[in-house]
C-alpha positions as a Markdown table, in Angstrom:
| # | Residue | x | y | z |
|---|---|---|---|---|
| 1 | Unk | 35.3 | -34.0 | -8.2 |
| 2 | Unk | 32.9 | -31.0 | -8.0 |
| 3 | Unk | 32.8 | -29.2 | -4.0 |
| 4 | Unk | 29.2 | -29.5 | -3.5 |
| 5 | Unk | 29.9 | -27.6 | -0.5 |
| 6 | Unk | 30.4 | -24.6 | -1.8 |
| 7 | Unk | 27.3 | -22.2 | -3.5 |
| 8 | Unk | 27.4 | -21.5 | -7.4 |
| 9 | Unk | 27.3 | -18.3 | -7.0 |
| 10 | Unk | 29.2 | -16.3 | -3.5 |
| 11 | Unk | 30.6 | -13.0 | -3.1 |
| 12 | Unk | 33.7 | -12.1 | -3.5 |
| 13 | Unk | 36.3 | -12.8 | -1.0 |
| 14 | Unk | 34.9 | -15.9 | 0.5 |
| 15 | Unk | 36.0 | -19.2 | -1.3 |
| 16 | Unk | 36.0 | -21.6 | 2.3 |
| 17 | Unk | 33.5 | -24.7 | 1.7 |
| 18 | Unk | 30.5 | -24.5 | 3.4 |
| 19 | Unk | 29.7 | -26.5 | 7.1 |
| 20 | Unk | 27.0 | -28.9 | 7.2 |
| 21 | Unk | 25.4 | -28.3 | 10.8 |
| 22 | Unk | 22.3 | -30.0 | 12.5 |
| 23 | Unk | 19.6 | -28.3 | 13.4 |
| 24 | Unk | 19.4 | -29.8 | 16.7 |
| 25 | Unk | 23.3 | -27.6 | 17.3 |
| 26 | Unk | 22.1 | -24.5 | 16.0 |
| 27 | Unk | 18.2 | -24.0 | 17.0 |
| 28 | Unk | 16.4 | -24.4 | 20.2 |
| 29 | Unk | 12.6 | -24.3 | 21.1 |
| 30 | Unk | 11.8 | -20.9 | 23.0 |
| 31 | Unk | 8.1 | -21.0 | 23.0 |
| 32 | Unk | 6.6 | -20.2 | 26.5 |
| 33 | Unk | 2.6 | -20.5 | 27.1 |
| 34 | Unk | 1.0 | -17.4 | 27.7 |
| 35 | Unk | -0.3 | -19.2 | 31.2 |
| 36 | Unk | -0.9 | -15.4 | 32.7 |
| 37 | Unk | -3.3 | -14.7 | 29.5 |
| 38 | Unk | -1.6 | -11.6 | 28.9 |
| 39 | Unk | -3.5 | -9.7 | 26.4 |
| 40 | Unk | -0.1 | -9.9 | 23.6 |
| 41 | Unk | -1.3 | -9.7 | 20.3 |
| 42 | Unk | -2.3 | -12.7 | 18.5 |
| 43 | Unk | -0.9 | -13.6 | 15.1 |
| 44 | Unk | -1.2 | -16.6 | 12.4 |
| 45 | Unk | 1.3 | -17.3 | 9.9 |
| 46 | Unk | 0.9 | -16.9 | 6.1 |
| 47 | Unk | 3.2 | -18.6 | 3.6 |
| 48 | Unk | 2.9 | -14.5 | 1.3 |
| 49 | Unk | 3.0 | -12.4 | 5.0 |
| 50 | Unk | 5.1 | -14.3 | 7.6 |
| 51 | Unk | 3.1 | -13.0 | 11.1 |
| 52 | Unk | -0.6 | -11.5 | 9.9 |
| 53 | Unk | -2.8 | -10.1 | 13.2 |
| 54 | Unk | -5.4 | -12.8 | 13.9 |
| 55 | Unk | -8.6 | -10.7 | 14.4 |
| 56 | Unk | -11.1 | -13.3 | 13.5 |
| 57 | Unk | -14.9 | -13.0 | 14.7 |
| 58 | Unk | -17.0 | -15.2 | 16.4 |
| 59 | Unk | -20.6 | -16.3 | 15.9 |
| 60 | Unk | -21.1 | -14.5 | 19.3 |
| 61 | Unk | -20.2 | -11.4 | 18.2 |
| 62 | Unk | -16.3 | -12.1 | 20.0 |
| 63 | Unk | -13.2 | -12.0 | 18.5 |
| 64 | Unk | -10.1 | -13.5 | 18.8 |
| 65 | Unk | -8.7 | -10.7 | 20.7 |
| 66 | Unk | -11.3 | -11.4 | 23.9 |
| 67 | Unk | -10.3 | -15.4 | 23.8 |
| 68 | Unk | -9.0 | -17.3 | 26.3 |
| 69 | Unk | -5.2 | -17.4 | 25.2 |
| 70 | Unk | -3.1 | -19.0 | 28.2 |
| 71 | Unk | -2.3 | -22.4 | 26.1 |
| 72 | Unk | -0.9 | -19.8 | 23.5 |
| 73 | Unk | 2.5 | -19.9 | 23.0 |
| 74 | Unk | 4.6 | -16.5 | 23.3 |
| 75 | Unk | 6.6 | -15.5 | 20.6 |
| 76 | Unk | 9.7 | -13.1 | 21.6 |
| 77 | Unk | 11.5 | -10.9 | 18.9 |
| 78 | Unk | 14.0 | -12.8 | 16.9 |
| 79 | Unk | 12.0 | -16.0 | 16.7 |
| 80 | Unk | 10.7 | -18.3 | 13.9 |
| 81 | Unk | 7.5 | -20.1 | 14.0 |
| 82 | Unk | 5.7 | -22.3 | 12.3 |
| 83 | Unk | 2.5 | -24.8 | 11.2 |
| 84 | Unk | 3.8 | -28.2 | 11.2 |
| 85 | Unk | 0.7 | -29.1 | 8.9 |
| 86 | Unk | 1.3 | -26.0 | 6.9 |
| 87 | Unk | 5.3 | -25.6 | 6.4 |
| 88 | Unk | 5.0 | -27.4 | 3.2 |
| 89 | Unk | 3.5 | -25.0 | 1.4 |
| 90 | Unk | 5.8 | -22.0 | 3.2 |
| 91 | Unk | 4.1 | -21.4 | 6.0 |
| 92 | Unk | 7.0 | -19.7 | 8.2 |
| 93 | Unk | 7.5 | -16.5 | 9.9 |
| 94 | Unk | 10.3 | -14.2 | 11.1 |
| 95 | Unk | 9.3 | -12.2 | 14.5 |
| 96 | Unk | 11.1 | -9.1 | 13.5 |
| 97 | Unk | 8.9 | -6.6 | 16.1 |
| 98 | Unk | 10.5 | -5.3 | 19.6 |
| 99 | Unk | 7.7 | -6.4 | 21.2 |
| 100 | Unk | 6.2 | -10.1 | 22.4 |
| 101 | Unk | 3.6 | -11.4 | 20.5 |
| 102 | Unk | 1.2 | -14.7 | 20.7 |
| 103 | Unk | 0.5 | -17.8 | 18.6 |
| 104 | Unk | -1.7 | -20.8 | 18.3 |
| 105 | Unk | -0.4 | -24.0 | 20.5 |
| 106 | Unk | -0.8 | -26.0 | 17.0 |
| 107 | Unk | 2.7 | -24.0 | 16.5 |
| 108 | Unk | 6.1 | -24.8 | 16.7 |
| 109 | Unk | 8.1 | -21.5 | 17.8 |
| 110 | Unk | 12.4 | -21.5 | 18.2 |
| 111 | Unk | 15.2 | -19.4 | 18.2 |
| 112 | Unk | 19.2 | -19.4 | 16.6 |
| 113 | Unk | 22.2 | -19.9 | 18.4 |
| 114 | Unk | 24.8 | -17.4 | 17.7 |
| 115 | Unk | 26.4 | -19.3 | 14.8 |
| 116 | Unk | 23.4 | -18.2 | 12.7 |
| 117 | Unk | 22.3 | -15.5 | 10.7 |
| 118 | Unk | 18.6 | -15.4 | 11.0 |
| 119 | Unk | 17.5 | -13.2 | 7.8 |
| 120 | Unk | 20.2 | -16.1 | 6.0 |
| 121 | Unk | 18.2 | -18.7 | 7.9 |
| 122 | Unk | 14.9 | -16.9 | 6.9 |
| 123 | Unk | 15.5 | -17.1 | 3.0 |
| 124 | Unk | 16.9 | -20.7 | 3.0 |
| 125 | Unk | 13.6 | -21.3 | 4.5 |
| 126 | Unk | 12.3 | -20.0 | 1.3 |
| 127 | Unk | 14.4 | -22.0 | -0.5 |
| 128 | Unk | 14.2 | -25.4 | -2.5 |
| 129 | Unk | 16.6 | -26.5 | 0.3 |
| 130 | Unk | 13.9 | -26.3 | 2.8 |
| 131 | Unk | 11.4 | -28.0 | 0.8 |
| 132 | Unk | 13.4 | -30.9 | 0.0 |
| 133 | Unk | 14.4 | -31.7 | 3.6 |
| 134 | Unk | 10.8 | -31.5 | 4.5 |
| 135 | Unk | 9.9 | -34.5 | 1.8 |
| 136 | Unk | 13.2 | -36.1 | 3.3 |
| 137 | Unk | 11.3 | -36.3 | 6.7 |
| 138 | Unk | 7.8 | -36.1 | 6.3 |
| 139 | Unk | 5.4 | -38.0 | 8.0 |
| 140 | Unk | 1.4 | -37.7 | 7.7 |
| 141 | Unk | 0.7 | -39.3 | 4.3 |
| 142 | Unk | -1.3 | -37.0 | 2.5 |
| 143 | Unk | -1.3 | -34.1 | 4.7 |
| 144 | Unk | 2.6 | -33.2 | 6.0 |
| 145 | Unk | 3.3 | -33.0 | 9.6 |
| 146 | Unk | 6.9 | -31.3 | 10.0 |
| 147 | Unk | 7.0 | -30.5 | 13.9 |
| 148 | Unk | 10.3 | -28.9 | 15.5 |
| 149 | Unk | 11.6 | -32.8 | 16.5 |
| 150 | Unk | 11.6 | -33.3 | 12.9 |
| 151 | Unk | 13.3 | -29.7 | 11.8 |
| 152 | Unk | 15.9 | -30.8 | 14.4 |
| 153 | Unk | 17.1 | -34.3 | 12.9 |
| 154 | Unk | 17.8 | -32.8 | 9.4 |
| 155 | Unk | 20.8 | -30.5 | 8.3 |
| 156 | Unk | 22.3 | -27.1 | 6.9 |
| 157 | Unk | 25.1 | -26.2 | 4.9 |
| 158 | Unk | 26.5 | -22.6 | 6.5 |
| 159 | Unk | 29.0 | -20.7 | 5.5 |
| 160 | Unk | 30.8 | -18.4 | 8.3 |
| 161 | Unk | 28.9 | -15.5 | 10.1 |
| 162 | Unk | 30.0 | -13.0 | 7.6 |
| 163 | Unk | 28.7 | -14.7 | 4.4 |
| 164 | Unk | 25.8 | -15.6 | 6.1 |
| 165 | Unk | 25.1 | -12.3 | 6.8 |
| 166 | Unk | 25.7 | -10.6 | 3.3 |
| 167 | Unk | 23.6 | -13.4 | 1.9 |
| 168 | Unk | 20.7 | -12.9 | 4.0 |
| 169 | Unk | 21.7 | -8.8 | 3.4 |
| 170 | Unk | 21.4 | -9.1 | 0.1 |
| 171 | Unk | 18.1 | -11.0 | -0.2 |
| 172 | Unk | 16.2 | -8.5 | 2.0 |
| 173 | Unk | 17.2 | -5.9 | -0.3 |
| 174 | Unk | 15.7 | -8.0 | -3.2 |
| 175 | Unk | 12.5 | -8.5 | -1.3 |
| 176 | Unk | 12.5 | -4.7 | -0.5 |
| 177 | Unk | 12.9 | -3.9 | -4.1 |
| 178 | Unk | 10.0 | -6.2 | -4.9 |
| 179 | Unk | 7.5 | -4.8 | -1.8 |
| 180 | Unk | 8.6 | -1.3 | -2.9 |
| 181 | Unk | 7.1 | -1.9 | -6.9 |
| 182 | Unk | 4.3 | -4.2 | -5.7 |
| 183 | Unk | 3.2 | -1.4 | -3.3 |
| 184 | Unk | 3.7 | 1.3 | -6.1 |
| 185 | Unk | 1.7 | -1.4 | -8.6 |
| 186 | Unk | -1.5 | -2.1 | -6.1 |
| 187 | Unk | -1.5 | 2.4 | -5.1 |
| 188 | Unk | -1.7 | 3.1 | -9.1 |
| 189 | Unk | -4.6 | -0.3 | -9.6 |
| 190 | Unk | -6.3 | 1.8 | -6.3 |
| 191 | Unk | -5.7 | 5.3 | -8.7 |
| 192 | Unk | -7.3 | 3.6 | -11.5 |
| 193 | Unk | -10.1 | 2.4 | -10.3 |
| 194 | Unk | -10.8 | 5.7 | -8.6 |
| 195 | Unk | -10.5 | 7.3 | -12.2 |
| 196 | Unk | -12.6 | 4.7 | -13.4 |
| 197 | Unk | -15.6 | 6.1 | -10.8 |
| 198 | Unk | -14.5 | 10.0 | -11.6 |
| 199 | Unk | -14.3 | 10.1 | -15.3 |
| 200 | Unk | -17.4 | 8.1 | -16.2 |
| 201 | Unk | -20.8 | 9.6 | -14.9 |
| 202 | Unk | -22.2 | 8.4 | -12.3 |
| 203 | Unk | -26.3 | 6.7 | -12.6 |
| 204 | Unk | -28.8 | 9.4 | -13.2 |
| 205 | Unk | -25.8 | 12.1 | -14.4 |
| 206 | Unk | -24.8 | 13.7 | -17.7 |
| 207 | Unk | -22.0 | 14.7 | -16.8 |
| 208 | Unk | -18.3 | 13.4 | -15.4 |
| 209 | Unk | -16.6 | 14.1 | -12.1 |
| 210 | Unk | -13.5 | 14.3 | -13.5 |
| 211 | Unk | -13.1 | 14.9 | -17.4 |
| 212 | Unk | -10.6 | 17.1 | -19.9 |
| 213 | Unk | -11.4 | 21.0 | -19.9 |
| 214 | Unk | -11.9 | 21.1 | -23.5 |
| 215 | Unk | -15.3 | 19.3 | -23.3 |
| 216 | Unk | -18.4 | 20.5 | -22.1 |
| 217 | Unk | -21.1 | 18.4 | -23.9 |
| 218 | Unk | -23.5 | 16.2 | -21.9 |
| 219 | Unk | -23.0 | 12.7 | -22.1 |
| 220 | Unk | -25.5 | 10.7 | -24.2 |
| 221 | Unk | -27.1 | 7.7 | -22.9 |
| 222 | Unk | -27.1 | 4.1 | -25.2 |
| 223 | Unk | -27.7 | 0.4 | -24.8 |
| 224 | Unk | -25.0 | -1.7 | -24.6 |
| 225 | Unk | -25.7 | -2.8 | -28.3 |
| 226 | Unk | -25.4 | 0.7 | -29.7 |
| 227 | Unk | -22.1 | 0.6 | -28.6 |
| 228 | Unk | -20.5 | -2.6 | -29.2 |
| 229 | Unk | -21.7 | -6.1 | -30.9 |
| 230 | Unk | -20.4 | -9.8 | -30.9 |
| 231 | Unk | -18.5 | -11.2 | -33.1 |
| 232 | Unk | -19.1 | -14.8 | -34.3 |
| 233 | Unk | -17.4 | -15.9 | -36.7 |
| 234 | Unk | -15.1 | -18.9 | -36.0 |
| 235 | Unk | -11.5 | -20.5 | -37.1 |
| 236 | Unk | -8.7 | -23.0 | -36.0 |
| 237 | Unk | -5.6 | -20.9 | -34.9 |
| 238 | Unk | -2.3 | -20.8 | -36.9 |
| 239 | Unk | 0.9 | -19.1 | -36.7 |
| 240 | Unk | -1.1 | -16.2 | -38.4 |
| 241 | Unk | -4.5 | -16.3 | -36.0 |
| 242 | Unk | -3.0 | -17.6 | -32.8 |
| 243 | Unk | -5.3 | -18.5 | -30.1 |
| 244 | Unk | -5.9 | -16.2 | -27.3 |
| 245 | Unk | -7.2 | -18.1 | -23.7 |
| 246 | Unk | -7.6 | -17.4 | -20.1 |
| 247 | Unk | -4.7 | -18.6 | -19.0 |
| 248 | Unk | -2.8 | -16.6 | -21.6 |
| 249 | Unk | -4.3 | -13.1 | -19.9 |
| 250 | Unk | -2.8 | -11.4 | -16.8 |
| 251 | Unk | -6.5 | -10.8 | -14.5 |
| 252 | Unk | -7.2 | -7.5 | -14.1 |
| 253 | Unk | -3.9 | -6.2 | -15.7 |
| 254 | Unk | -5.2 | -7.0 | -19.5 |
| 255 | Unk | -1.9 | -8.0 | -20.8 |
| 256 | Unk | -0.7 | -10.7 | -21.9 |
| 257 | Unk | 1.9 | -13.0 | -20.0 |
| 258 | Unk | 3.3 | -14.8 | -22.9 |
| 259 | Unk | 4.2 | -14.9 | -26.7 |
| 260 | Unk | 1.0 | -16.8 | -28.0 |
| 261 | Unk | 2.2 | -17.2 | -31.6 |
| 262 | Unk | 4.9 | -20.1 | -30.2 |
| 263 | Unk | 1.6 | -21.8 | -29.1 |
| 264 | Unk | 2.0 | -25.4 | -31.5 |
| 265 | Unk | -1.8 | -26.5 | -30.7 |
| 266 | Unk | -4.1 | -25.6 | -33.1 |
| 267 | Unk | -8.0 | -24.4 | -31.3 |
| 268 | Unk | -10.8 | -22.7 | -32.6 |
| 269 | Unk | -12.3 | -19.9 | -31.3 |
| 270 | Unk | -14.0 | -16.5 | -32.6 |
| 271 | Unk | -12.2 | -14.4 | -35.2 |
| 272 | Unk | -10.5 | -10.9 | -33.4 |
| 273 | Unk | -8.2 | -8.7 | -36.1 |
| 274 | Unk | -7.3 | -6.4 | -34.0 |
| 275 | Unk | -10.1 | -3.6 | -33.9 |
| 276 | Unk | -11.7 | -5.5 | -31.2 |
| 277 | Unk | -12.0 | -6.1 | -27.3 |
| 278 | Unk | -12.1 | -8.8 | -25.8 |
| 279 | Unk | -14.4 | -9.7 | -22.4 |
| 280 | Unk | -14.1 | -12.6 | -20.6 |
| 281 | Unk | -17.9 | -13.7 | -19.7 |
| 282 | Unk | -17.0 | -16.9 | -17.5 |
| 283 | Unk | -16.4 | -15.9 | -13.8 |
| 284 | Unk | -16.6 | -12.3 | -15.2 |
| 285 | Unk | -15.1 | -10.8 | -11.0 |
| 286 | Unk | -11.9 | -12.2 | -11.9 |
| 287 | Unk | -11.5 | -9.1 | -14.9 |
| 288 | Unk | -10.3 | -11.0 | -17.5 |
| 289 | Unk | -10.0 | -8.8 | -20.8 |
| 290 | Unk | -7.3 | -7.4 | -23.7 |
| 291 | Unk | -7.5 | -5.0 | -26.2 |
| 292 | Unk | -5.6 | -6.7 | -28.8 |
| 293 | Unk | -3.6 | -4.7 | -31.8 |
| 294 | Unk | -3.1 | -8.3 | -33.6 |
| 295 | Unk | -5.4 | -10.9 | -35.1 |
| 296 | Unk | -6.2 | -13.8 | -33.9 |
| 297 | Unk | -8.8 | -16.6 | -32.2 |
| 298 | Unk | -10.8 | -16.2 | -28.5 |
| 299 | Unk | -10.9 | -19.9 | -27.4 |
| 300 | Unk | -13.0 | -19.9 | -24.7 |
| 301 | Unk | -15.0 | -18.0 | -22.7 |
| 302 | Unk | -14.7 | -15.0 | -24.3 |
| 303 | Unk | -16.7 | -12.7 | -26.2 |
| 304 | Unk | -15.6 | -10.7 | -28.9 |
| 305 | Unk | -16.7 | -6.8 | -28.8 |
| 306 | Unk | -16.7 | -4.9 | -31.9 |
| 307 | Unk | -17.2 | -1.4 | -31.1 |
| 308 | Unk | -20.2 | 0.7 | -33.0 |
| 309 | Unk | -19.6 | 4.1 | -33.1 |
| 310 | Unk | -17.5 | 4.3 | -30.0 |
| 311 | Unk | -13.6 | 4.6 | -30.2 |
| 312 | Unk | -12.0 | 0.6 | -29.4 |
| 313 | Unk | -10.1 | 2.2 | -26.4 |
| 314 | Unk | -13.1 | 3.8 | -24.6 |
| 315 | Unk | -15.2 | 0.7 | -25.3 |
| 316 | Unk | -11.8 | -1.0 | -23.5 |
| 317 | Unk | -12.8 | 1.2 | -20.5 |
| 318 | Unk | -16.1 | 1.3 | -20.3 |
| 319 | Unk | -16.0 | -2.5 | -19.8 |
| 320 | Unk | -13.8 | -2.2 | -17.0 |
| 321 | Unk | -16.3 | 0.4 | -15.1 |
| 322 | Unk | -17.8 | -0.6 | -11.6 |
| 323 | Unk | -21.4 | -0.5 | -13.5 |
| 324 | Unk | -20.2 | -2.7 | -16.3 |
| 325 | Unk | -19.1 | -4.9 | -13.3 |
| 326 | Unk | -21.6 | -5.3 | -11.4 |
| 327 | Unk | -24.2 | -5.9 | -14.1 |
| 328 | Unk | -21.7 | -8.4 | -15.8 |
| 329 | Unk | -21.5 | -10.4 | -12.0 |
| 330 | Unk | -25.7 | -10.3 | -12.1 |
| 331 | Unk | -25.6 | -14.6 | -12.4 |
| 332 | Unk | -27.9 | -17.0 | -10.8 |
| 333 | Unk | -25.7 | -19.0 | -8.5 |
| 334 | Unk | -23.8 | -20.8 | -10.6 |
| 335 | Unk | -20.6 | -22.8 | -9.8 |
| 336 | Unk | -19.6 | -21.7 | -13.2 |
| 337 | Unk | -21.1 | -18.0 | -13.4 |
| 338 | Unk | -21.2 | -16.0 | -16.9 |
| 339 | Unk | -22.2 | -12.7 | -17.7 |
| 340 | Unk | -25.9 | -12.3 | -19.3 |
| 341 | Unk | -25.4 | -10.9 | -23.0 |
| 342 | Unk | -29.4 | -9.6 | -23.3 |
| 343 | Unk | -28.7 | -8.5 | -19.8 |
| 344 | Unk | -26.4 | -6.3 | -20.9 |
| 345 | Unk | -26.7 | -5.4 | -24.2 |
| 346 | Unk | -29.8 | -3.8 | -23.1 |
| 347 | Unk | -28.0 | -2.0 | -20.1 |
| 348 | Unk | -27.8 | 1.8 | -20.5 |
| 349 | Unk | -24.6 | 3.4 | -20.3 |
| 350 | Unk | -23.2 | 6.7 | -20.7 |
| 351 | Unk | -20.8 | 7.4 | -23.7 |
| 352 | Unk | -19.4 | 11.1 | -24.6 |
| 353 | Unk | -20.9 | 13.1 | -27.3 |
| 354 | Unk | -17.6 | 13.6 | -29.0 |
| 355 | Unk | -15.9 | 10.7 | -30.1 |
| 356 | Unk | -12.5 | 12.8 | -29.6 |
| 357 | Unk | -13.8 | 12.9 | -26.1 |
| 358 | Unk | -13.3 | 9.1 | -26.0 |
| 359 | Unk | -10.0 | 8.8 | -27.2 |
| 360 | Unk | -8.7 | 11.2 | -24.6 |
| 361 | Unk | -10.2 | 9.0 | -22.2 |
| 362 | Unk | -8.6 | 6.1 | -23.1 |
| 363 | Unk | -5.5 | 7.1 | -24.0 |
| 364 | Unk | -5.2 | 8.4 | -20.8 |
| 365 | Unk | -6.1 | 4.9 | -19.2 |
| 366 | Unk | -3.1 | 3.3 | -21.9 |
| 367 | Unk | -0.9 | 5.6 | -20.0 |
| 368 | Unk | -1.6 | 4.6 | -16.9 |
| 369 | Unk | -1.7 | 0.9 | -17.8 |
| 370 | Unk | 1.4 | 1.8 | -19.1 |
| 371 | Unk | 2.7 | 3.0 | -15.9 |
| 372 | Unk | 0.8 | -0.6 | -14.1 |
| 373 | Unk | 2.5 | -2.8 | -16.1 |
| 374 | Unk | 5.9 | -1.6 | -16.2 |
| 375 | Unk | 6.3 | -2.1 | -12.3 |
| 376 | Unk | 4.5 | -5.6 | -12.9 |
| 377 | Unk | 7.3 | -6.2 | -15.1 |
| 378 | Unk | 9.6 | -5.1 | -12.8 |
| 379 | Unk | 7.7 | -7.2 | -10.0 |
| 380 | Unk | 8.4 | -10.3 | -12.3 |
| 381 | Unk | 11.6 | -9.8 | -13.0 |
| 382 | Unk | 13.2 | -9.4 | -9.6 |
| 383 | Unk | 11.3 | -12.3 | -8.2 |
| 384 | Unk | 12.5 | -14.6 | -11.2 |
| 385 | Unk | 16.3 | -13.0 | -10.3 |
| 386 | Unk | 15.4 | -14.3 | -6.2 |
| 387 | Unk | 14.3 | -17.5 | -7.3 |
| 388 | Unk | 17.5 | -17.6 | -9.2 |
| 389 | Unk | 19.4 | -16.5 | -5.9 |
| 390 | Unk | 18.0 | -19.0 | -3.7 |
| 391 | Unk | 19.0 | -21.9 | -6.0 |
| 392 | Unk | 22.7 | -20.6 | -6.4 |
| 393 | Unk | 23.5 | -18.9 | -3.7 |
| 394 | Unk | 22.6 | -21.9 | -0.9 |
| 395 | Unk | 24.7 | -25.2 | -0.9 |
């Protein structure tokens, strides 16, 4: 018979089957109300962030930071807390600061004995483990109520103090790895957009912050219609024209996130062969778009941009331009907002004299998306590798 007390994958030099413990024998609650209203810092708890600073305002002009906090609990370094109506969906944080800090009394806040590793402890909590104790032992019907009495009456398998250590060890330096190219991901999406602002002229200018020495020319001005025009023309998708949707576009990033000829459905949408752009009109602030170098159908909410007299890869940037944005999110309060096509096809914008001009520009924004998407990637990847972890390396 299989050991289920033993992980699928462990590191070397540790082969002893793993303990199951109660958390009643290796937590206790440690939560003391703040009765003297020190002024600690007060946090909530994010299922992404673990401990975020609560500064929340008031209709009054207050904030959180001048309430009334005594019947707050006080959170001491090397504790865990929690929303019992909110752990379900991950809700759990790690007080990793050398310093005392508060949270709401709606929390549940407890420490580790000495048997326990807490970043090990910390990443179960992230685990699948965690989640199916808490169906296990819920209570609440729709919404989940998972306070500490509960936590306590379920268990843990733990190996010894060592294990548990490298374990937890090990994980942190996945979710460094991952912070470290997120971090590096959001600073170059910041550098873009700043680039965006600097090499595109700015209302009522000819000319570009920022723009390569080899061009001096004034800008020239053009509607929106001089510069690119809808396509229309319609088709079922095949293995040939597969089908291109919103779900099948990474927002903001303008890659795809997944082989769309293995779609089986057939759709129709509008007819792209690859010297097109793509725009996605429905809820245009959440920056759906693609530049595809393949042909195929836009199902949906797209529209289909064939550039005239403009190089396909500056028309790829100019619709990614605050000014392009802004006019694209001019909707009347809609639920369901869309960008207004005689709205902007009779928008002004600024386009370089020289279309050689253009295709510096937007090869130098391929580069850079370049450089965007290959930490992406690498954002992707090592989460998919810690989901892995956490299913095989827990009992």
């Amino acid at each position: 018979m299989k050991d289920t007390k033993k992980p699928r994958i462990r590191f070397k030099g540790f082969n002893d089957s793993w303990e199951q413990r109660k958390f009643s024998d290796i937590t206790f609650p440690s939560g003391e109300k703040n009765r003297d209203n020190f002024p600690y810092e007060s946090f909530s708890i994010t299922n992404e962030n673990g401990f975020v600073p609560q500064n929340d305002k008031f209709e009054n002009g207050g904030t959180m930071r001048d309430a009334d906090k005594r019947m707050y609990y006080i959170v001491s370094p090397q504790s865990f807390a929690y929303n019992p109506a909110r752990i379900n969906v991950g809700s759990i944080g790690y007080q990793n600061t050398s310093k005392n800090v508060i949270v709401s009394s709606l929390y549940e806040v407890f420490k580790t004995t000495k048997e326990v590793d807490d970043r090990f402890l910390w990443h179960w909590f992230k685990s699948a483990n965690f989640q199916k104790l808490i169906i296990q032992l819920q209570e609440g019907g729709v919404r989940l109520y998972f306070y500490y009495d509960k936590l306590c009456m379920g268990t843990i398998a733990l190996p010894n103090l060592t294990e548990q250590h490298k374990i937890g060890a090990y994980l942190d330096k996945l979710d460094d790895l991952i912070t470290l190219h997120q971090r590096e991901c959001e600073k170059l999406l910041c550098f873009k957009k700043s680039m965006l602002e600097k090499m595109f002229p700015k209302n009522g200018e000819k000319y570009p912050e920022i723009r390569f020495s080899c061009f001096t020319d004034s800008w020239e001005q053009r509607k929106f219609s001089e510069t690119a025009q809808r396509e229309s023309a319609a088709r079922k998708s095949s293995t040939d024209f597969p089908s291109v949707e919103y779900e099948d576009v990474v927002s903001e990033f303008g890659i795809l996130n997944k082989d769309v000829r293995l779609k089986e459905t057939q759709k129709t949408g509008i007819i792209f062969d690859g010297s097109q752009v793509l725009y996605g009109k429905l809820r245009p602030y959440l920056h759906n778009w693609l530049s595809p170098d393949f042909r195929g159908v836009a199902v949906g909410d797209w529209w289909v941009l064939k550039p005239v007299n403009v190089d396909k890869s500056f028309l790829f940037r100019l619709i990614q331009t605050e000014k392009f944005d802004d006019i694209a999110n001019q909707s009347s309060g809609s639920k369901m907002p869309r960008a207004d096509w005689n709205l902007l096809s009779n928008t002004e914008f600024m386009v370089p004299a020289e279309i050689e001009e253009e295709r510096k520009i937007g090869q130098y924004f391929s580069e850079l998306d370049h450089l965007i998407t290959l930490h992406q990637r690498e954002v992707d990847k090592l989460a998919k590798l810690k989901k892995s972890m956490l299913e095989k390396m827990f009992v």
